[in-house]
C-alpha positions as CSV (number, residue, x, y, z in Angstrom):
1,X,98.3,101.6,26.9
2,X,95.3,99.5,27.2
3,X,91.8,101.4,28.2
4,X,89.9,99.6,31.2
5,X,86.2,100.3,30.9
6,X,85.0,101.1,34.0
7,X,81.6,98.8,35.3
8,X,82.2,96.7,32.7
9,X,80.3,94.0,34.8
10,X,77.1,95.9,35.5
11,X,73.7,94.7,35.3
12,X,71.6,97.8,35.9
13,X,73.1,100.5,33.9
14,X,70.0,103.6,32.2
15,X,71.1,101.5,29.0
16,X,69.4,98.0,30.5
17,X,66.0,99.8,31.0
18,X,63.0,98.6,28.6
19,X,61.8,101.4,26.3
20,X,58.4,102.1,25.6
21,X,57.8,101.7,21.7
22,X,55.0,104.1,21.7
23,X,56.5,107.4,23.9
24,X,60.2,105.9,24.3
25,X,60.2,106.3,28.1
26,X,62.6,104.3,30.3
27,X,60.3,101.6,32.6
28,X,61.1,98.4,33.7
29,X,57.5,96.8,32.7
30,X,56.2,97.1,29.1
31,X,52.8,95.2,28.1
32,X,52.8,93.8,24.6
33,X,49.6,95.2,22.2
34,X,47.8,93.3,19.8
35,X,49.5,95.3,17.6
36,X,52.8,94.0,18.7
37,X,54.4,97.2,20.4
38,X,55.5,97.0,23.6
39,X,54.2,99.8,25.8
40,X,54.1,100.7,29.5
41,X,51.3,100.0,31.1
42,X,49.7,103.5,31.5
43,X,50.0,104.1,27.9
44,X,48.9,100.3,26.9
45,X,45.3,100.4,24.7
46,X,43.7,97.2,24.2
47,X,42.0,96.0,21.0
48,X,38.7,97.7,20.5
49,X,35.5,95.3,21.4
50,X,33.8,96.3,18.0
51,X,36.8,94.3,16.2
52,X,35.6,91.0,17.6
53,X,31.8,91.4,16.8
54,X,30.8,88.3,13.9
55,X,30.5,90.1,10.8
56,X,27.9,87.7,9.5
57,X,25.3,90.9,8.0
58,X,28.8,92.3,6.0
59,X,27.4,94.5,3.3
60,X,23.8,93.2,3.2
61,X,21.2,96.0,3.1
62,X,17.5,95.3,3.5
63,X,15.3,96.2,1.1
64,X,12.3,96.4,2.3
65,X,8.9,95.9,0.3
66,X,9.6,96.7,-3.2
67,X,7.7,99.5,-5.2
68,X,5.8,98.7,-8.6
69,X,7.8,100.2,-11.4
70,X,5.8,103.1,-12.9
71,X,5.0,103.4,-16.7
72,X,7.2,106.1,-18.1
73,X,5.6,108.9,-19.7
74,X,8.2,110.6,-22.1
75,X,7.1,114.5,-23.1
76,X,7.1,114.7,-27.0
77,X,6.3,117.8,-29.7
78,X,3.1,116.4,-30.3
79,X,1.8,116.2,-26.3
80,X,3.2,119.5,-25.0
81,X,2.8,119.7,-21.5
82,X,0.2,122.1,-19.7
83,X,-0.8,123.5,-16.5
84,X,-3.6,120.5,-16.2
85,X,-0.7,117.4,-16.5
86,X,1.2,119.0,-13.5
């Protein structure tokens, strides 16, 4: 006995619908990301515009005017400290 599959020429069958990489929804438009997922288009999110700002100040802080270095004064046995040094 040899099985006949019914339909077998069909064209539009629920398993021919696109599906969303993100929510896995049936649709029959997806939008590629620049992430490379294909998405409908209600749930497509496009690149942020921060990621294409130069990033020609990377890691540079400015230091402003510089501060004299202060002499040290180290507290010894012989120098106690008092009430007056504070």
């Amino acid at each position: 006995m040899v099985a006949v599959v019914a339909n077998a020429n069909a064209t539009s069958a629920p398993s021919n619908y696109l599906h969303c990489d993100r929510t896995n929804f049936r649709g029959d438009e997806l939008k590629a990301e620049w992430t490379g997922a294909m998405v409908l288009p209600e749930f497509f999110e496009g690149r942020h515009p921060q990621e294409y700002v130069a990033n020609a100040r990377q890691n540079q802080v400015d230091k402003g005017a510089q501060n004299p270095e202060d002499n040290n004064v180290f507290i010894d046995n012989d120098n106690p400290v008092s009430a007056d040094d504070l």
